[in-house]
C-alpha positions in Angstrom: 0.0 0.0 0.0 1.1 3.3 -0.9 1.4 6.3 1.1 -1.0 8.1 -1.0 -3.4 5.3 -0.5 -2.5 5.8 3.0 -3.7 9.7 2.9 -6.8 8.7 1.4 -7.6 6.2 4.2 -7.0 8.8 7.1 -9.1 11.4 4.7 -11.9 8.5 5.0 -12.0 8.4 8.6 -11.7 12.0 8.7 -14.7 12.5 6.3 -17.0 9.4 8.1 -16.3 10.7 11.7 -16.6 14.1 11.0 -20.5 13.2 9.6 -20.7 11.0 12.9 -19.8 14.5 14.6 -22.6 16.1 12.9 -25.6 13.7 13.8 -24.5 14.0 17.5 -24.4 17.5 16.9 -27.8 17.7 15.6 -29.0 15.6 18.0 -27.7 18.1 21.1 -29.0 20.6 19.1 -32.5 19.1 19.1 -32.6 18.7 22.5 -35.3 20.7 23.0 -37.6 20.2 19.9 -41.2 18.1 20.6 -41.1 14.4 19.4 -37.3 14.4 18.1 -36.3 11.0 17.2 -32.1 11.4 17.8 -30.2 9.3 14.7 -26.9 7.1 14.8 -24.3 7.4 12.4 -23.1 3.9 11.3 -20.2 3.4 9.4 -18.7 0.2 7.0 -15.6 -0.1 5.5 -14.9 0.7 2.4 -15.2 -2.3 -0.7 -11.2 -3.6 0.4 -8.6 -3.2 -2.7 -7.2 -7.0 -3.7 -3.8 -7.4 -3.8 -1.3 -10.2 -4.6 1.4 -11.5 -2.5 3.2 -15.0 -1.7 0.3 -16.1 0.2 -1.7 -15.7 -3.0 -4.7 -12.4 -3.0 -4.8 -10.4 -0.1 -7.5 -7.4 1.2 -6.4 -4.2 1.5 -8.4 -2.1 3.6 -9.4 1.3 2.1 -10.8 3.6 4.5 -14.3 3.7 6.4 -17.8 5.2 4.7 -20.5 6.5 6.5 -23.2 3.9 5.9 -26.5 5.1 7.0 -28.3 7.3 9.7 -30.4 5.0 11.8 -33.4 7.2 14.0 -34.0 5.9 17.6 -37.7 5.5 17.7 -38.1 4.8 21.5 -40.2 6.9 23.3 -39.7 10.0 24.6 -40.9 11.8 28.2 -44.0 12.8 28.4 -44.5 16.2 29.9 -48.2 17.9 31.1 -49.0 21.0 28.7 -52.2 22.0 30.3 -52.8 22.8 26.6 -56.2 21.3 26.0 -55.8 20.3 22.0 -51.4 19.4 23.1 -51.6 15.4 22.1 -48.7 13.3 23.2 -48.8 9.8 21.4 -47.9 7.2 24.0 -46.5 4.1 21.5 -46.7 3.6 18.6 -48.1 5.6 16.2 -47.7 9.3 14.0 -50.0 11.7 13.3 -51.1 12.6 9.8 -51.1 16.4 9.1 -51.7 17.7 5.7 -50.9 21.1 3.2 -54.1 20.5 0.4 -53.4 16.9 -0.6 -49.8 16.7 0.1 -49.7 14.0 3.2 -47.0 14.1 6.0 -46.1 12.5 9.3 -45.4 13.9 13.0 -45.1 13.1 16.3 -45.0 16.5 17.4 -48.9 17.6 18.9 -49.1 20.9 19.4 -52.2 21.3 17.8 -54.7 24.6 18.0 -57.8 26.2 16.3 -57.2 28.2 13.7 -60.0 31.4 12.7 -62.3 28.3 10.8 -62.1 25.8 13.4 -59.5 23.3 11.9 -57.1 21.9 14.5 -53.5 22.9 12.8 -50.0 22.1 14.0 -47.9 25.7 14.9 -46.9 25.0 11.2 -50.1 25.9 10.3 -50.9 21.8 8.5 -54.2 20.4 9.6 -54.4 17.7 11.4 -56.7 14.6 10.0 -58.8 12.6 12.0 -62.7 11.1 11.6 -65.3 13.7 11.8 -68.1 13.2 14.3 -71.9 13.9 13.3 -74.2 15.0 16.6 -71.2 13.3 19.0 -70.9 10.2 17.2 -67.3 9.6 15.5 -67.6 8.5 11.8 -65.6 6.3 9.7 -65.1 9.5 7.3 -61.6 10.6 7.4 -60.9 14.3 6.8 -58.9 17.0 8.2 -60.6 17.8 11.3 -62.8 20.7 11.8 -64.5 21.4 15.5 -67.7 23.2 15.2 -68.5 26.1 17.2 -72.2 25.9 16.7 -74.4 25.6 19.7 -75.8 22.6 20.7 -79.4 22.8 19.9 -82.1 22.5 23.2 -83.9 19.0 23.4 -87.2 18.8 25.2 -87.4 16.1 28.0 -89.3 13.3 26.9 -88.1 10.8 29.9 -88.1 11.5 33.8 -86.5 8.6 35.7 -87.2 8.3 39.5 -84.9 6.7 42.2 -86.9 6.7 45.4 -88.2 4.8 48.3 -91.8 5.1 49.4 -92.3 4.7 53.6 -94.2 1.2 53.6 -96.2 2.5 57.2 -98.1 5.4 55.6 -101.4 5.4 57.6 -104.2 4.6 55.0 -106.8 4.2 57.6 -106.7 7.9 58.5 -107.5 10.5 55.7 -105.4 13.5 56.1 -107.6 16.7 56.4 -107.6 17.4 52.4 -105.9 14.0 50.6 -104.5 14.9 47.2 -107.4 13.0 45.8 -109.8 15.3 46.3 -107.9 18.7 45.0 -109.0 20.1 42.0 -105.4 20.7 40.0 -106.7 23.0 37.2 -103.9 25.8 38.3 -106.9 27.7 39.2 -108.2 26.2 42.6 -105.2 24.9 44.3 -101.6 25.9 45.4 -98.5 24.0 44.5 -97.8 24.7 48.1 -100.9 23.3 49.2 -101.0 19.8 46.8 -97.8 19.4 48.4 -99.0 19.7 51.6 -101.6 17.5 50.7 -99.6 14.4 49.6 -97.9 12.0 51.0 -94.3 12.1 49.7 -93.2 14.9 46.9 -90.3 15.1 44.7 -89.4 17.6 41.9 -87.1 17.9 38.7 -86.2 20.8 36.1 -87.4 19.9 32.7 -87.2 21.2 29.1 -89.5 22.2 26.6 -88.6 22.3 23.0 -87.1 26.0 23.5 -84.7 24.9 25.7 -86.5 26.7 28.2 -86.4 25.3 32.1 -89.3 23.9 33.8 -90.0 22.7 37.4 -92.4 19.5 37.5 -93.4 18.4 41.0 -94.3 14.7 41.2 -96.7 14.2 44.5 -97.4 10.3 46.0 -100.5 9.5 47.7 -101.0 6.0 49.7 -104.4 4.8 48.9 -103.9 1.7 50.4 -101.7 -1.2 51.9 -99.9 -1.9 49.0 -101.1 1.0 46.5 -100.2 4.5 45.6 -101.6 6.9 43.3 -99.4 9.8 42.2 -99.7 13.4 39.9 -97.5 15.7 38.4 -98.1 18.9 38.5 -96.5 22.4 37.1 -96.8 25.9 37.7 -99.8 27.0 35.9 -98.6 30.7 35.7 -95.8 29.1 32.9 -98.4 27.7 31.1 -101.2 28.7 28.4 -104.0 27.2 30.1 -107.3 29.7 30.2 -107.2 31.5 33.7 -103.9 29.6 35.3 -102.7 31.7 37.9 -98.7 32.3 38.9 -98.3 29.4 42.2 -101.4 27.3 40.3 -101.2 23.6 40.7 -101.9 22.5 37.3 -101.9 18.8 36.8 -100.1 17.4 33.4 -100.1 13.5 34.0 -101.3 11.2 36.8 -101.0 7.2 37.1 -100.6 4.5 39.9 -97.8 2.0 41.4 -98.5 -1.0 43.4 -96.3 -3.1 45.0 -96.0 -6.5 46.3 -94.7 -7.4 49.6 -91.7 -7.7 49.4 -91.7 -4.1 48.0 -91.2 -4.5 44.6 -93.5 -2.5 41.8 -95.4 -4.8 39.8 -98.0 -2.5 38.1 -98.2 1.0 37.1 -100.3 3.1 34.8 -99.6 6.7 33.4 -102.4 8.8 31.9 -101.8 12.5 30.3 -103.7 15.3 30.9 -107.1 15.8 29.2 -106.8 19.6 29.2 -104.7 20.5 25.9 -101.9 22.8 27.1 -97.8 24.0 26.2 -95.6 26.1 27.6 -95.7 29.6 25.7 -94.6 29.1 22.1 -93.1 25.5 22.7 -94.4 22.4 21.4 -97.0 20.0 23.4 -95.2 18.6 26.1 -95.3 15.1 27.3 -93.1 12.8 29.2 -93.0 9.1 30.7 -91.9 8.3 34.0 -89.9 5.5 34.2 -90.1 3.7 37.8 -88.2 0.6 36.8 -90.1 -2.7 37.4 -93.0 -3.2 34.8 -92.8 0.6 33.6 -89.3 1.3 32.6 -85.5 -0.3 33.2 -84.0 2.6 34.2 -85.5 3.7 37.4 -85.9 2.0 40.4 -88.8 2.8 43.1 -89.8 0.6 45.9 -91.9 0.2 49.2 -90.2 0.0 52.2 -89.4 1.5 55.8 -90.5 4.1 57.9 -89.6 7.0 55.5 -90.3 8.3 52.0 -86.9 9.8 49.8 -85.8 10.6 46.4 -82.5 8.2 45.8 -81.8 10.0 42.2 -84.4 11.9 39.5 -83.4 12.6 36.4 -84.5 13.8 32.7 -83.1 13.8 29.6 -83.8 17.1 27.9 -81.4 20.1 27.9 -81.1 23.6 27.3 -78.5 24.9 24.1 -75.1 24.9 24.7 -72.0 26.8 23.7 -68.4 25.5 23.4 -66.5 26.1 26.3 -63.8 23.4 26.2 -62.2 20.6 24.4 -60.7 17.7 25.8 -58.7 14.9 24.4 -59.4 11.4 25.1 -57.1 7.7 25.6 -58.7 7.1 22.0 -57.5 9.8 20.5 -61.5 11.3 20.9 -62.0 15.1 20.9 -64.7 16.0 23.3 -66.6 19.2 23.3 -67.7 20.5 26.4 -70.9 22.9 26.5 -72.0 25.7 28.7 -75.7 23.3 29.5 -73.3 20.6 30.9 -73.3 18.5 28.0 -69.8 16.9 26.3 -69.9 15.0 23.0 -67.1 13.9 20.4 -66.5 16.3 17.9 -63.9 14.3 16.2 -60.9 11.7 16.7 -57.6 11.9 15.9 -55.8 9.2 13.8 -52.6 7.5 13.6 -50.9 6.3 11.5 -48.4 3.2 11.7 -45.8 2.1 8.6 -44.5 -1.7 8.4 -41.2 0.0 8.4 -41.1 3.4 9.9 -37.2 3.9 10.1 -37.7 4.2 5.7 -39.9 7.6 6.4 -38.0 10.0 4.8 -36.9 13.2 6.9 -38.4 16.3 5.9 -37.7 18.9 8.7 -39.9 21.1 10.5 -40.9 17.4 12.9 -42.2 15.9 9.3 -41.7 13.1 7.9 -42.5 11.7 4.4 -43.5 8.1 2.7 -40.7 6.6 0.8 -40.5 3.6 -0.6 -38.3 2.1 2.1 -41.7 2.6 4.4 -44.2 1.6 2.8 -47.9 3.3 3.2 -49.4 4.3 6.1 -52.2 2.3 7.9 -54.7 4.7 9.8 -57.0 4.4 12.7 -57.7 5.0 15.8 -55.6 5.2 19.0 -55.3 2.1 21.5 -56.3 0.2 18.0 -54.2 -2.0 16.4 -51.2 -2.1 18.1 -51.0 1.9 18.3 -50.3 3.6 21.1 -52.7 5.8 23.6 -53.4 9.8 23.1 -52.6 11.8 26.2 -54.4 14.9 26.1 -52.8 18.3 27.5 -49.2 16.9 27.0 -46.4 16.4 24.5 -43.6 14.2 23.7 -40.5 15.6 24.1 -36.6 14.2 22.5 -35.7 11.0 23.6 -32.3 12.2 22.9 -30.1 11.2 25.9 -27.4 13.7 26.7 -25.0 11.1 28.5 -25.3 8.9 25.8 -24.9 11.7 23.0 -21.5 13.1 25.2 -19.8 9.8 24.9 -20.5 9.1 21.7 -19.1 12.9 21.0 -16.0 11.8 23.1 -15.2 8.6 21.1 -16.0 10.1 17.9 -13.9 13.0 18.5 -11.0 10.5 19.2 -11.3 9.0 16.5 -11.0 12.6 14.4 -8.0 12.9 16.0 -6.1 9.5 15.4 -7.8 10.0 12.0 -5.5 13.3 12.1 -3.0 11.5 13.0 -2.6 9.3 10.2 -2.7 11.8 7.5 0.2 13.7 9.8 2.1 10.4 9.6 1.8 9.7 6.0 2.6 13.6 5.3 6.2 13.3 7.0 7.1 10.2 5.6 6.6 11.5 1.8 8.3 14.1 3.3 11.4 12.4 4.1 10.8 10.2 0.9 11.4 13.4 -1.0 13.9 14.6 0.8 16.1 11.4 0.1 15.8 11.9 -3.5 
């Protein structure tokens, strides 16, 4: 081997460690940069020269050659944002942002609104996920817009009653005006006084198709051992009925319960109103009770003990909503929540995983691109096959180690030198070769 070829060698090392330099360099650099993926330089030697000699052909080494720049794609910390719409992908998994129909890759979340309601990366791409129609997530994949709309009101159509009724109600003694015999036209008795008048009395806000709130009061009468009779009543003065007065008991439904003795309800009837009547300007209203046993599955009320109580009531109408919050779900879900209390999905991120992710080409700016080392991207949702969980409010930061990224600087930086070294070695030998001639 000549000298020259020796030059050239040292000038390989020089050139392959110097790159190695450079990735460690732009790892250290990155540091601080959300969902960096720090590379390793690995280096081969160069294709060896043959030469021949007694022994018959022999390799001659010629230098090393920087042979590829692998990407660490272990996971890096997760860090709280308090960000609502910052995503941090816990596993597997990259998010697909988009310019028009040009498609990249991230891991970076920092995601916000922009002026029409897309969620956009601080680079201004939006983010694609599957729309969701009233709170349900569709299959349709697009690049995700939240609504700022208003929920609209829904008028109750359901009221579902927890309670106990007090199995030792004297029936044998009629209070001085039972609830039976009040006239509930909103005309000739009090809500104050039908409440006095009954037995056990509970109340709930309801909804009419404005969105509007209403109080109905639901008053139990015992009518005997093992029988109650009940009415619900509203304020009449809220109502269009001829004459009702503001405090007016006006009945709107009415039914029975009766229960066996062991407590349980096995029969109950509900009857509406005869009088036609709505709320100002809303549609009719009506509503079933649902008192579990034979009437319903959801609530539950029995007969038992000394005392009547209300376990839970509830309805299912509301009042419009505005958007107050978003908040992002394990599944990658985006759930709205409104100023009447109400959260629904507005959409769901995706992710996308590659059957060989370390072929994504590197694009800058946290992108990366298909190539054909990576093959195409399979999308769907979060804590779905085999990809990873969304954690809302947070972000991935570099998994770059800083110990690890020092000694690598150390050895590499050695081997620069020694590198150095040779070409300093090989220069003062031609050097004394020329000065023998």
């Amino acid at each position: 081997m000549s000298l020259f070829q020796t030059l050239s060698i040292g000038a390989t090392g020089l050139g392959a460690n110097g790159t190695g330099l450079q990735v460690v360099g732009d790892n250290i650099a990155n540091m601080g940069t959300t969902g960096f993926k720090s590379g390793r330089a690995s280096f081969a030697d160069i294709v060896p020269e043959l030469a021949g000699g007694l022994g018959g052909l022999t390799a001659m080494g010629r230098g090393a050659m920087l042979a590829g720049i692998g990407v660490d794609r272990n996971q890096g910390a997760v860090e709280s944002t308090g960000m609502p719409l910052d995503v941090a992908v816990l596993g597997e998994g990259m998010f697909q942002v988009a310019r028009g129909d040009e498609m990249f890759y991230t891991r970076d979340g920092h995601f916000q609104l922009d002026k029409e309601g897309f969620i956009v990366t601080s680079g201004g791409l939006h983010v694609r996920g599957y729309q969701a129609t009233d709170g349900v997530v569709t299959a349709s994949m697009a690049d995700l817009q939240v609504s700022k709309a208003p929920l609209a009101p829904v008028a109750t159509t359901n009221i579902t009653l927890d309670a106990m009724l007090a199995a030792d109600v004297d029936t044998t003694t009629l209070p001085l005006t039972p609830l039976a015999s009040l006239t509930l036209d909103g005309v000739a008795t009090t809500l104050a006084d039908a409440g006095a008048a009954s037995d056990f009395a509970t109340s709930t806000t309801v909804y009419d198709s404005l969105g509007r709130p209403h109080d109905v009061t639901l008053l139990f009468e015992a009518s005997g051992p093992s029988d109650w009779s009940w009415r619900a009543v509203v304020d009449a003065g809220d109502t269009d009925v001829a004459g009702g007065l503001a405090g007016g008991a006006f009945e709107i439904a009415s039914g029975t319960a009766t229960f066996d003795t062991l407590g349980n309800l096995t029969a109950a009837t509900q009857t509406a109103t005869p009088t036609a009547w709505t709320w100002s300007g809303s549609d009719p209203f009506a509503f079933n009770l649902d008192m579990g046993g034979p009437t319903g599955t959801v609530g539950s009320i029995r007969m038992a003990g000394s005392n009547s109580y209300t376990a839970a009531i509830a309805q299912d109408g509301r009042s419009p909503g505005t958007l107050t919050g978003l908040q992002v779900e394990s599944d990658g879900t985006i759930t709205g929540e409104y100023t009447n209390g109400q959260r629904q999905a507005v959409g769901q991120v995706a992710l996308a995983t590659f059957a060989a992710p370390e072929g994504l080409a590197r694009l800058g700016g946290n992108l990366w691109g298909v190539s054909q080392a990576s093959g195409e991207p399979a999308l769907g949702a979060a804590e779905s096959g085999g990809r990873g969980s969304a954690i809302g409010a947070s972000l991935e930061g570099s998994n770059v180690d800083l110990e690890e990224q020092f000694v690598a600087l150390i050895e590499m930086q050695r081997a620069y030198s020694a590198n150095t070294g040779v070409i300093r070695t090989a220069d003062e030998s031609l050097q004394a070769l020329i000065q023998l001639v």
